[in-house]
N, C-alpha and C positions, 0 to 999 in steps of 0.2 A: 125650284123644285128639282130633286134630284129623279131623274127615269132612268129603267135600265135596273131589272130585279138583280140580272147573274155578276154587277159590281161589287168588289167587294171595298166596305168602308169603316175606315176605324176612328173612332171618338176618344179625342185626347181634351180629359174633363179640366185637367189642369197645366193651363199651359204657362202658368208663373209671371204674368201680364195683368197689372195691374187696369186696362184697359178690356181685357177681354174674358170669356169665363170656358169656352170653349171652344173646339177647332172638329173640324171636319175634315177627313183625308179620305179621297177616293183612291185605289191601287190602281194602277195602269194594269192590267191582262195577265199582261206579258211577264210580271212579277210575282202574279195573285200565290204562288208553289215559292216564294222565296221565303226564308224563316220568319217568325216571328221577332226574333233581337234584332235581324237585319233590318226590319221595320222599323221597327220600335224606335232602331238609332238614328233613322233614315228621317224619323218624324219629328223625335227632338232636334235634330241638327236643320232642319228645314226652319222647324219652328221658335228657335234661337237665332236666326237672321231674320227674322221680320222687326218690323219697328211701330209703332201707332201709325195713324193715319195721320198725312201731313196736316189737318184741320184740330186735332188733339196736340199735335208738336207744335203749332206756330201759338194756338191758347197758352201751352204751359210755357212755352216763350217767353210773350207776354206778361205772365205774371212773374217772370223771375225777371223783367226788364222794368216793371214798375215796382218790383220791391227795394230792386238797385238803387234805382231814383230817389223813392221814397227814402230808404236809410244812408241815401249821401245829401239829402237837405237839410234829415235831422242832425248829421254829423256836421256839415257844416253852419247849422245854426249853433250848436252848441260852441262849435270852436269861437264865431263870433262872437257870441253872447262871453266867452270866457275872453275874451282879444278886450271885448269894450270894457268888462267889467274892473281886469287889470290896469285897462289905461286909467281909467276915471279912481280907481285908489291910490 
């Protein structure tokens, strides 16, 4: 719960994150009379160093470490299957 009416907060609906759909920025005070672009840039450049949450990064880990697996069993069963097939003609 955000308290505290006189903060002011700006909603960035699109934060280009496949994981999230929006961001909430509170102003510190002491900036609330600084421009709007000085914002604005202030908000993208904050919100282009964030990264997912490590529990969405080790998932999609995961599944790029067992598709690895998975299409180096298939390649090497095919190489064998192509290794035995030569030998035996």
């Amino acid at each position: 719960m955000i308290k505290g009416i006189s903060r002011q907060i700006i909603e960035i609906a699109d934060v280009q994150n496949k994981y999230f759909e929006k961001a909430w920025l509170v102003i510190k005070p002491e900036y609330a009379n600084v421009g709007a672009v000085t914002i604005d840039k202030q908000a993208d450049y904050y919100l282009s160093g964030l990264t997912p949450p490590l529990s969405l990064q080790k998932n999609h880990m995961r599944i790029k470490y067992i598709t690895f697996c998975a299409l180096s069993a298939l390649f090497s069963s095919v190489i064998t299957a192509a290794v035995f097939y030569t030998s035996i003609s």
